[in-house]
Jmol script that loads the backbone (N, CA, C; Angstrom):
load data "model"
ATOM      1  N   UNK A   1       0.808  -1.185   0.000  1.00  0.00           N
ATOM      2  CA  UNK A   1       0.000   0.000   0.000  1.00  0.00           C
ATOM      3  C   UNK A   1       0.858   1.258   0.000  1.00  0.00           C
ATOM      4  N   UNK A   2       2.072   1.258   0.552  1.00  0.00           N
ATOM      5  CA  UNK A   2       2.922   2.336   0.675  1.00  0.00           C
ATOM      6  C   UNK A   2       3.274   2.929  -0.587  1.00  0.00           C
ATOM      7  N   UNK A   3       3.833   1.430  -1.269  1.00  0.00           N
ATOM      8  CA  UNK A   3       4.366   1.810  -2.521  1.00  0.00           C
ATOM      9  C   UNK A   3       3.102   2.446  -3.656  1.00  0.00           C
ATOM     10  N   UNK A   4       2.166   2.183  -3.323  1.00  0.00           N
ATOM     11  CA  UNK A   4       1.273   2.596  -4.073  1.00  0.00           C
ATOM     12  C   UNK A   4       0.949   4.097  -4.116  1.00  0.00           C
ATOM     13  N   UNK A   5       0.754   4.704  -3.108  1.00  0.00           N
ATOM     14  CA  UNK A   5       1.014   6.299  -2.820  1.00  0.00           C
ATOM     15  C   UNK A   5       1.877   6.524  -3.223  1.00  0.00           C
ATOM     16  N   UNK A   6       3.197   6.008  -3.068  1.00  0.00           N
ATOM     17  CA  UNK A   6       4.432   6.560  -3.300  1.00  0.00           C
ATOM     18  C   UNK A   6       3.947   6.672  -5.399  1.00  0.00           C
ATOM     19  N   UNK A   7       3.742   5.482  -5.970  1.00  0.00           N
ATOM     20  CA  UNK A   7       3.260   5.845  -7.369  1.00  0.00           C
ATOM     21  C   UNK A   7       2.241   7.014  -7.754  1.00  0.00           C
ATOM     22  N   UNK A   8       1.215   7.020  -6.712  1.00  0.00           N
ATOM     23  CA  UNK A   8       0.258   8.221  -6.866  1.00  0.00           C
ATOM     24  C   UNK A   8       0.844   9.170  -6.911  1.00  0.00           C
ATOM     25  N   UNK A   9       1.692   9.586  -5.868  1.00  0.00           N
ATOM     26  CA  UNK A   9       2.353  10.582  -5.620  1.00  0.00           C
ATOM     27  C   UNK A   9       2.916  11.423  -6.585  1.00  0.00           C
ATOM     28  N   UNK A  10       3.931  10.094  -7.043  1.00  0.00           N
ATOM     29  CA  UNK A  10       4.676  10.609  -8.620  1.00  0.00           C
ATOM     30  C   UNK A  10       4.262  11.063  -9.476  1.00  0.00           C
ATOM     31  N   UNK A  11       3.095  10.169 -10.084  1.00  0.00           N
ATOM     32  CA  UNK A  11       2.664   9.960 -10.995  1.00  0.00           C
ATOM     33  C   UNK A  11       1.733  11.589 -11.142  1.00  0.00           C
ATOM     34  N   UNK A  12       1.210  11.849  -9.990  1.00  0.00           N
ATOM     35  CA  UNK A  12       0.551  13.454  -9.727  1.00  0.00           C
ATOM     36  C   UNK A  12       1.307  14.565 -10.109  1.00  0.00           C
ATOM     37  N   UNK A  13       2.688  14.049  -9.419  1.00  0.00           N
ATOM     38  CA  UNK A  13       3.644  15.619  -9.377  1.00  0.00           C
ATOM     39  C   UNK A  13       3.736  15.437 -11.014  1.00  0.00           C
ATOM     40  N   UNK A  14       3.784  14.275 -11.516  1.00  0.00           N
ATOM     41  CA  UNK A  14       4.613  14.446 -12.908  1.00  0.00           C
ATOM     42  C   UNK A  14       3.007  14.835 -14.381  1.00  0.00           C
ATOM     43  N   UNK A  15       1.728  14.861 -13.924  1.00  0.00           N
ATOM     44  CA  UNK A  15       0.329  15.413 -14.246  1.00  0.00           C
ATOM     45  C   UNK A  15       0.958  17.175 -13.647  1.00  0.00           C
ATOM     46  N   UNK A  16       0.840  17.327 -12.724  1.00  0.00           N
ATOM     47  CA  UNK A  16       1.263  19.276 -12.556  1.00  0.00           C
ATOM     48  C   UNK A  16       2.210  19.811 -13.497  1.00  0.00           C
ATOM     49  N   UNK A  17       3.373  18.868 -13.487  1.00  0.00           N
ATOM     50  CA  UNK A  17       4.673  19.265 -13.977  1.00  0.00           C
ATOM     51  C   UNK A  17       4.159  19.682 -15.236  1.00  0.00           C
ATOM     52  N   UNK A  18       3.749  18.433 -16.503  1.00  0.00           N
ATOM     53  CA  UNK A  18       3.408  18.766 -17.798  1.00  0.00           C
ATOM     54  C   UNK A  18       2.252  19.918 -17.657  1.00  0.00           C
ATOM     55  N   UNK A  19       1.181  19.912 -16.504  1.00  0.00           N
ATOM     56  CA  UNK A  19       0.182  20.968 -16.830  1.00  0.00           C
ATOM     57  C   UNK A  19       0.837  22.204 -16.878  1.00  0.00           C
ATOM     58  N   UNK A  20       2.069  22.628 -16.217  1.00  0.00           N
ATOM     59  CA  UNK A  20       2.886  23.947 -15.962  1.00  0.00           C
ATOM     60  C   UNK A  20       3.356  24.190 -17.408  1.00  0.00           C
ATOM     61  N   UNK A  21       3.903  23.290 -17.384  1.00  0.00           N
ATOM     62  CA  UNK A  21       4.477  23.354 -18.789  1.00  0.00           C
ATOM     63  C   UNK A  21       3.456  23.685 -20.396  1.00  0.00           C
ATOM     64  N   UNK A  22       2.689  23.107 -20.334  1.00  0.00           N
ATOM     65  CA  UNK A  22       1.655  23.114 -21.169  1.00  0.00           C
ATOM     66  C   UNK A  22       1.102  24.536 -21.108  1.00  0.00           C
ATOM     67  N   UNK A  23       1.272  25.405 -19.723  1.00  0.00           N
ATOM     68  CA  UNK A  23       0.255  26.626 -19.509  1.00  0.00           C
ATOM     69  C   UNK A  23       1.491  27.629 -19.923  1.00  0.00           C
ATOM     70  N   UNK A  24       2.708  27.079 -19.637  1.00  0.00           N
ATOM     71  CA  UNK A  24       3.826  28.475 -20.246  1.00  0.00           C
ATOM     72  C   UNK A  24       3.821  28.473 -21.693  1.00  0.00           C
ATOM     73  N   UNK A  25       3.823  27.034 -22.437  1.00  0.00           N
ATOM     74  CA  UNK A  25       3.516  27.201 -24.198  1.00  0.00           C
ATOM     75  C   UNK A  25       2.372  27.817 -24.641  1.00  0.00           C
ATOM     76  N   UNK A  26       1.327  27.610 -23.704  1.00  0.00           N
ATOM     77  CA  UNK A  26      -0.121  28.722 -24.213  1.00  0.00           C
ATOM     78  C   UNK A  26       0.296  30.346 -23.626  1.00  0.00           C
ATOM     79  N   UNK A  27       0.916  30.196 -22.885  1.00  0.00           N
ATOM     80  CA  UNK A  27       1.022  31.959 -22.684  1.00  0.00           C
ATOM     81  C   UNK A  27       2.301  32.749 -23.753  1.00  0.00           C
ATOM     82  N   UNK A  28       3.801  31.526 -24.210  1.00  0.00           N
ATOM     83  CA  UNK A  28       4.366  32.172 -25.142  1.00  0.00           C
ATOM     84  C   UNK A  28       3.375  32.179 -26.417  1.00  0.00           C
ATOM     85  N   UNK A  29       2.363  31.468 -26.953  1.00  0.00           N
ATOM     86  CA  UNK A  29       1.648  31.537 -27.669  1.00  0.00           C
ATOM     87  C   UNK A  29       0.605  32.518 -27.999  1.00  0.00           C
ATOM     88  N   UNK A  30      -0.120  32.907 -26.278  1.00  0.00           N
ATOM     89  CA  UNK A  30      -0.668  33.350 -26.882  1.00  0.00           C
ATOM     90  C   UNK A  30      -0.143  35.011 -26.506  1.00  0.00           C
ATOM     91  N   UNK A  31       0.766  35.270 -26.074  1.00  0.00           N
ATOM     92  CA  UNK A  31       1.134  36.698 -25.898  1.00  0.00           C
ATOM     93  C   UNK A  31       2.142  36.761 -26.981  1.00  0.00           C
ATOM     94  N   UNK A  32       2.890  36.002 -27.524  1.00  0.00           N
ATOM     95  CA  UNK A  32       3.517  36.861 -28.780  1.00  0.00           C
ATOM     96  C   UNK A  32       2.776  37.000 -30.189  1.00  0.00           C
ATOM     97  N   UNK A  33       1.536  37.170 -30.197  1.00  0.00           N
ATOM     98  CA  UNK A  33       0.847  37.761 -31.328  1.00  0.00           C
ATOM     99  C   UNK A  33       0.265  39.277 -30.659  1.00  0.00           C
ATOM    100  N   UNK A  34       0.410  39.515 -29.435  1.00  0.00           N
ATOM    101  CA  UNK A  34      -0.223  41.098 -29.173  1.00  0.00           C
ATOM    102  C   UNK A  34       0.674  42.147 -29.834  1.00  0.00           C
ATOM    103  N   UNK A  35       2.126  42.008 -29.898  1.00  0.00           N
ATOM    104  CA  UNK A  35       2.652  43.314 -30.642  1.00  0.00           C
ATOM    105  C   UNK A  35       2.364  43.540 -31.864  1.00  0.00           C
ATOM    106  N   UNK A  36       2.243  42.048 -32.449  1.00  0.00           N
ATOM    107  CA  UNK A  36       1.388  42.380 -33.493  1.00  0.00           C
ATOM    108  C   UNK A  36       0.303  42.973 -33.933  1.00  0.00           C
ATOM    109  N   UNK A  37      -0.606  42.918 -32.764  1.00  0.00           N
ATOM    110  CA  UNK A  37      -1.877  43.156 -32.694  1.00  0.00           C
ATOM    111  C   UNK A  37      -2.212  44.898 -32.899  1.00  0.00           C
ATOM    112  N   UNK A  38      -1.427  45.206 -31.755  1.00  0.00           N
ATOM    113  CA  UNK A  38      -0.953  46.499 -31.519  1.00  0.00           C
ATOM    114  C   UNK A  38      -0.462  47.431 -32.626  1.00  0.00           C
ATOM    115  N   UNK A  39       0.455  46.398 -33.467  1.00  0.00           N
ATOM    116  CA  UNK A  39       0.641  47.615 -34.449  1.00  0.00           C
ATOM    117  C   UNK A  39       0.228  47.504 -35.972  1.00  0.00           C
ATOM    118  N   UNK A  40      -1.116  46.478 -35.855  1.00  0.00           N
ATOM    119  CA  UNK A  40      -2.027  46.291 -36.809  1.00  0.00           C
ATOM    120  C   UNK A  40      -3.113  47.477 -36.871  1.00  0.00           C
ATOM    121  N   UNK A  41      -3.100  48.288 -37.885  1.00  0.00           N
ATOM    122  CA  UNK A  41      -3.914  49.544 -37.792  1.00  0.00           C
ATOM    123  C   UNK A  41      -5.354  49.009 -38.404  1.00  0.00           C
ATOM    124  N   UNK A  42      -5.744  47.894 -38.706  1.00  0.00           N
ATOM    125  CA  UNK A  42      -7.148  47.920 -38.939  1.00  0.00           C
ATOM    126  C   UNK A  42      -7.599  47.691 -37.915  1.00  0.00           C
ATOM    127  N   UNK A  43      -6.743  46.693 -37.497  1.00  0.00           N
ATOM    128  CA  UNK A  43      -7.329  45.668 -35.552  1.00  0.00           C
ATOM    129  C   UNK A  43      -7.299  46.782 -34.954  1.00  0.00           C
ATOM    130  N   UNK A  44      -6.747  47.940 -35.127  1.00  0.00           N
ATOM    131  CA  UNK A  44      -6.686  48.922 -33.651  1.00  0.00           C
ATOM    132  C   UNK A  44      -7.742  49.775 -33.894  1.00  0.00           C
ATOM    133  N   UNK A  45      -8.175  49.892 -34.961  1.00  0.00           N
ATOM    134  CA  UNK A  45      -9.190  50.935 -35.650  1.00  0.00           C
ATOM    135  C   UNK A  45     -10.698  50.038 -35.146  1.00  0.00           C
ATOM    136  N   UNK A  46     -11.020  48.690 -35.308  1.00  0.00           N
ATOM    137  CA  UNK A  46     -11.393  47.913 -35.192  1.00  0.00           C
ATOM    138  C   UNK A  46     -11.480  47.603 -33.626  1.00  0.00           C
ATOM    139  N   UNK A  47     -10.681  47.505 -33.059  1.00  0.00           N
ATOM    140  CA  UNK A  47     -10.197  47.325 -31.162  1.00  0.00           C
ATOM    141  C   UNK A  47     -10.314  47.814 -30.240  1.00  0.00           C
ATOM    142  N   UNK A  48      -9.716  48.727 -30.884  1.00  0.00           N
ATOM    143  CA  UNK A  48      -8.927  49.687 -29.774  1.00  0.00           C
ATOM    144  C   UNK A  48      -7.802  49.064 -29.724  1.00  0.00           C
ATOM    145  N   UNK A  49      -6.645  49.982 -28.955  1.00  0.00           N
ATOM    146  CA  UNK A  49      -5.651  49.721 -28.098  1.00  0.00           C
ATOM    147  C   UNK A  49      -6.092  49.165 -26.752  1.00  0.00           C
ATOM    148  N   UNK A  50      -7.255  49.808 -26.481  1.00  0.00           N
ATOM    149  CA  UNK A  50      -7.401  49.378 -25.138  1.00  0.00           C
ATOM    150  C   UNK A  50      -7.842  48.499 -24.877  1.00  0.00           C
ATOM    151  N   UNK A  51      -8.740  47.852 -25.895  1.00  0.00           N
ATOM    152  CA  UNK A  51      -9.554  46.503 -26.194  1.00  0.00           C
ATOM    153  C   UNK A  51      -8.371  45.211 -26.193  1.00  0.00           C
ATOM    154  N   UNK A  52      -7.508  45.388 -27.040  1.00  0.00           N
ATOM    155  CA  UNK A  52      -6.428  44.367 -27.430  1.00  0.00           C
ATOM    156  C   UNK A  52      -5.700  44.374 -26.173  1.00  0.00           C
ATOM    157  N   UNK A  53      -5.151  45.251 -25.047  1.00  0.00           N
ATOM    158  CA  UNK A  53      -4.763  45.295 -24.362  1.00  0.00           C
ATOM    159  C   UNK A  53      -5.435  44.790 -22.664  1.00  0.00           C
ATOM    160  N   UNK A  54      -7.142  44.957 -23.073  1.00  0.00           N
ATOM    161  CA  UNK A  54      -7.544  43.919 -22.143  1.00  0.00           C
ATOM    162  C   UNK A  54      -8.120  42.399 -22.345  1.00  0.00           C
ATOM    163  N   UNK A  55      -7.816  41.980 -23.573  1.00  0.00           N
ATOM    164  CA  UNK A  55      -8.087  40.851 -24.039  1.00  0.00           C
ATOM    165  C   UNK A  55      -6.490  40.084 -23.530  1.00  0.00           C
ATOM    166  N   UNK A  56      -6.245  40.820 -23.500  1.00  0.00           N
ATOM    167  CA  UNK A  56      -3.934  40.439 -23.143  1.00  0.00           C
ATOM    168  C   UNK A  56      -4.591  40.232 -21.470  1.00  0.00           C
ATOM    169  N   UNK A  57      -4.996  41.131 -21.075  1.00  0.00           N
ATOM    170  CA  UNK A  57      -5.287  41.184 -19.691  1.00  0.00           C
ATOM    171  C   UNK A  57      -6.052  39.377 -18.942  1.00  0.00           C
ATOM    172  N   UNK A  58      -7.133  39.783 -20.077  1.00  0.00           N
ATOM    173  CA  UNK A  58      -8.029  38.911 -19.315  1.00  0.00           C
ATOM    174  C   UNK A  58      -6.880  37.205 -19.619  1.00  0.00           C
ATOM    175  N   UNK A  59      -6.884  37.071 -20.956  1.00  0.00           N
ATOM    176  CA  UNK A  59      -5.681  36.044 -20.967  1.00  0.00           C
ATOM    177  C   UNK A  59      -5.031  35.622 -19.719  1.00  0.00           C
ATOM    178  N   UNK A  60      -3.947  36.873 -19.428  1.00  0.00           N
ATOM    179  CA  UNK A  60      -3.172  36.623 -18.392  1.00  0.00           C
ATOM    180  C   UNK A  60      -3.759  35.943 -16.882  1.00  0.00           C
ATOM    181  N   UNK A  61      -5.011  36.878 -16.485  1.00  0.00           N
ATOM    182  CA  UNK A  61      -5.583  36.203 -15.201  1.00  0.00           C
ATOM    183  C   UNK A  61      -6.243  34.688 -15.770  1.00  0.00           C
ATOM    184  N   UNK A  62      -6.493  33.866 -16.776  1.00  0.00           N
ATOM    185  CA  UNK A  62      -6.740  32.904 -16.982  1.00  0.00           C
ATOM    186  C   UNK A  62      -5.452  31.829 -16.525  1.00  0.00           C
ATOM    187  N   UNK A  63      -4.727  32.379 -17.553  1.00  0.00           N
ATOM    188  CA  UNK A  63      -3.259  31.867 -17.206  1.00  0.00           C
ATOM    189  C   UNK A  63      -2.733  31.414 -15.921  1.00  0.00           C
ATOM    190  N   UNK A  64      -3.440  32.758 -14.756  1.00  0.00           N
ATOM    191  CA  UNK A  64      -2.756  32.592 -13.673  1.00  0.00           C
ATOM    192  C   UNK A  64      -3.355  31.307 -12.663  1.00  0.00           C
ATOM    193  N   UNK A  65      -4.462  31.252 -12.941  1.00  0.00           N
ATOM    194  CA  UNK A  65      -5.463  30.593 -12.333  1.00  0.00           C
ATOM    195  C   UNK A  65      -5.181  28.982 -12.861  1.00  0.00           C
ATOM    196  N   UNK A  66      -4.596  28.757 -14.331  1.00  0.00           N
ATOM    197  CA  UNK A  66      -4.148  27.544 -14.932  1.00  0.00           C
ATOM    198  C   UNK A  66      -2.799  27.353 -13.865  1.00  0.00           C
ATOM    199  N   UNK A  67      -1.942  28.230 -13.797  1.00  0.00           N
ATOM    200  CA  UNK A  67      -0.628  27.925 -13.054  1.00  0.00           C
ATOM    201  C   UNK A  67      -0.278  27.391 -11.509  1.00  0.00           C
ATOM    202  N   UNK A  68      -1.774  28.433 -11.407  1.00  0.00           N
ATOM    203  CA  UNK A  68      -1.956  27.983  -9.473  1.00  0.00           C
ATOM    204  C   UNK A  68      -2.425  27.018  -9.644  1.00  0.00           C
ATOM    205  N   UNK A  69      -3.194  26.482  -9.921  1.00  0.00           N
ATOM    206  CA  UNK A  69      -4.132  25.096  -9.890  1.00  0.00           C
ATOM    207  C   UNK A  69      -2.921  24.155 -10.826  1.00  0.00           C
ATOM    208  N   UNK A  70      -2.312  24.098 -11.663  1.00  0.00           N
ATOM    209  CA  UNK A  70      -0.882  22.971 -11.761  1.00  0.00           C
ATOM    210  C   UNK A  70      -0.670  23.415 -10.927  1.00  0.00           C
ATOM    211  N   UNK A  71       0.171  24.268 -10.197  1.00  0.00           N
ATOM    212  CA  UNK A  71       1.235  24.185  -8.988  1.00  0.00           C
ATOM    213  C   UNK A  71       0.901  23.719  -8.321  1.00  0.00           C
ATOM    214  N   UNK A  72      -0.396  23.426  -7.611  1.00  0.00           N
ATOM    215  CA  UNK A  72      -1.212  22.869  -6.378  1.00  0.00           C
ATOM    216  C   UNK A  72      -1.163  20.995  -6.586  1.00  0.00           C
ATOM    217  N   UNK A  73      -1.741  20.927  -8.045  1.00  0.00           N
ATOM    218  CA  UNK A  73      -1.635  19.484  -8.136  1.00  0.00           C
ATOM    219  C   UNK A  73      -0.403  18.761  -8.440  1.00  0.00           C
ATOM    220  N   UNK A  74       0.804  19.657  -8.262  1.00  0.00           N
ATOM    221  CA  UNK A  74       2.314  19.179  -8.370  1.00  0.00           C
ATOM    222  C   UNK A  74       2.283  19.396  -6.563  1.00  0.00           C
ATOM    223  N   UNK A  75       2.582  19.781  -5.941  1.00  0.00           N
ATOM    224  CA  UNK A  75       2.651  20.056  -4.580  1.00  0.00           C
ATOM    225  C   UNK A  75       1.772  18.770  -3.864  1.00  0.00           C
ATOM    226  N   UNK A  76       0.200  18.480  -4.837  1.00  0.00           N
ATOM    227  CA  UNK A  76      -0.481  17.391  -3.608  1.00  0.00           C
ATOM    228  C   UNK A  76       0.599  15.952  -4.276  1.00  0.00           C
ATOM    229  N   UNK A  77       1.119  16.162  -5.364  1.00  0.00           N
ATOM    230  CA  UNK A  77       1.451  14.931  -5.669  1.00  0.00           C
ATOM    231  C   UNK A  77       3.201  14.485  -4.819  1.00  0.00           C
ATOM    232  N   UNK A  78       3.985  15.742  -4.611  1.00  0.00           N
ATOM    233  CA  UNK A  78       4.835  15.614  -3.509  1.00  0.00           C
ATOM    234  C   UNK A  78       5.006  15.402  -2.513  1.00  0.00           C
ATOM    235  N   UNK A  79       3.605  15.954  -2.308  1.00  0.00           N
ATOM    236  CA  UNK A  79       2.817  15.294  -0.204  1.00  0.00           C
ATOM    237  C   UNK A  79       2.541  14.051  -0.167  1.00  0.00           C
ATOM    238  N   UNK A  80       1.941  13.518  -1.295  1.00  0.00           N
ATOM    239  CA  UNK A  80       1.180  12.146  -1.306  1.00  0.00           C
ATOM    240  C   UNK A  80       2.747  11.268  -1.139  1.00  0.00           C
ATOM    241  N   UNK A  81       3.963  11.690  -2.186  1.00  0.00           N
ATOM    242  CA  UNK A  81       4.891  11.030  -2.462  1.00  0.00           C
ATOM    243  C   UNK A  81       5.676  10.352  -0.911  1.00  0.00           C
ATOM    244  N   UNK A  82       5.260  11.909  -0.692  1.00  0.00           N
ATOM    245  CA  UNK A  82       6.682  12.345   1.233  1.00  0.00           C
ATOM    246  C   UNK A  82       5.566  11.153   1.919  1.00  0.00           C
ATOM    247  N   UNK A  83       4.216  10.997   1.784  1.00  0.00           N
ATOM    248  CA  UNK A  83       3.475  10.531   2.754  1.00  0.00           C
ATOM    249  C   UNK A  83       3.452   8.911   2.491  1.00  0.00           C
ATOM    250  N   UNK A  84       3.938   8.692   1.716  1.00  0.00           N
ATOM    251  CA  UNK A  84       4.060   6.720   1.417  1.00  0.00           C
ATOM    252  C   UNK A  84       4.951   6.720   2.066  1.00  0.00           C
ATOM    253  N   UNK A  85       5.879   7.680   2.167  1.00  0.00           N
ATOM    254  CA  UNK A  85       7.331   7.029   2.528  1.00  0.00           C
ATOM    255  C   UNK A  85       7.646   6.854   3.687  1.00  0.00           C
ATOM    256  N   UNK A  86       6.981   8.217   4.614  1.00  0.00           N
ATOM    257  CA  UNK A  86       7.021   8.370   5.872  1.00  0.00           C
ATOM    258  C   UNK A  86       6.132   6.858   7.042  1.00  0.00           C
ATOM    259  N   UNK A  87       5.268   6.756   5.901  1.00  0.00           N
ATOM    260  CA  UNK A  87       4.597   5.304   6.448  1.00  0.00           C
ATOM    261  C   UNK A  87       5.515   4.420   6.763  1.00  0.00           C
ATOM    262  N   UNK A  88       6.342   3.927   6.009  1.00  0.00           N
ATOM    263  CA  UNK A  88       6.825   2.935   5.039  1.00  0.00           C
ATOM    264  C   UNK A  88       8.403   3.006   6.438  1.00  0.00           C
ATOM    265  N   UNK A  89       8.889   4.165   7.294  1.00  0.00           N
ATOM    266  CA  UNK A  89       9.464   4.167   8.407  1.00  0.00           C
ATOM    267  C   UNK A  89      10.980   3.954   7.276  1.00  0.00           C
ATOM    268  N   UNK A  90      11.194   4.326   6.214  1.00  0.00           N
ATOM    269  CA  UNK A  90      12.760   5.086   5.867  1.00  0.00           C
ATOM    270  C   UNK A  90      12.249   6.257   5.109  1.00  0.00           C
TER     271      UNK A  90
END
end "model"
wireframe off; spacefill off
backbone 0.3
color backbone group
């Protein structure tokens, strides 16, 4: 049973790890098309500046909320890991 947490464990941190990862390729993705955006004069005519600049916005707090929630399920999967082992008395 120990060893089995100890697999949960892993197997969790290493589900956060790729979700982190996965959420930094959507944010280089999706933030290097805004300078573009920016100095597209139909989109801005069309936008705004200020529009394109809170669409960047709202992005970002999505983002952040993707990062905390991986970080959390990398962290339960390190507890679960520490917690087989500590059973397990090495």
């Amino acid at each position: 049973m120990k060893r089995n947490g100890r697999k949960i464990g892993l197997a969790l941190f290493c589900i956060g790890i790729t979700a982190l990862v996965v959420v930094f390729v959507l944010a280089a993705v999706a933030f290097a098309r805004v300078p573009a955006q920016i100095e597209d004069p139909d989109l801005v005519a069309q936008r705004g500046v200020a529009g394109i600049l809170a669409a960047a916005a709202v992005k970002a707090l999505f983002l952040l909320v993707m990062t905390y929630a991986a970080s959390l399920v990398a962290s339960k999967g390190i507890e679960l890991s520490h917690a087989g082992r500590d059973e397990g008395g090495r």
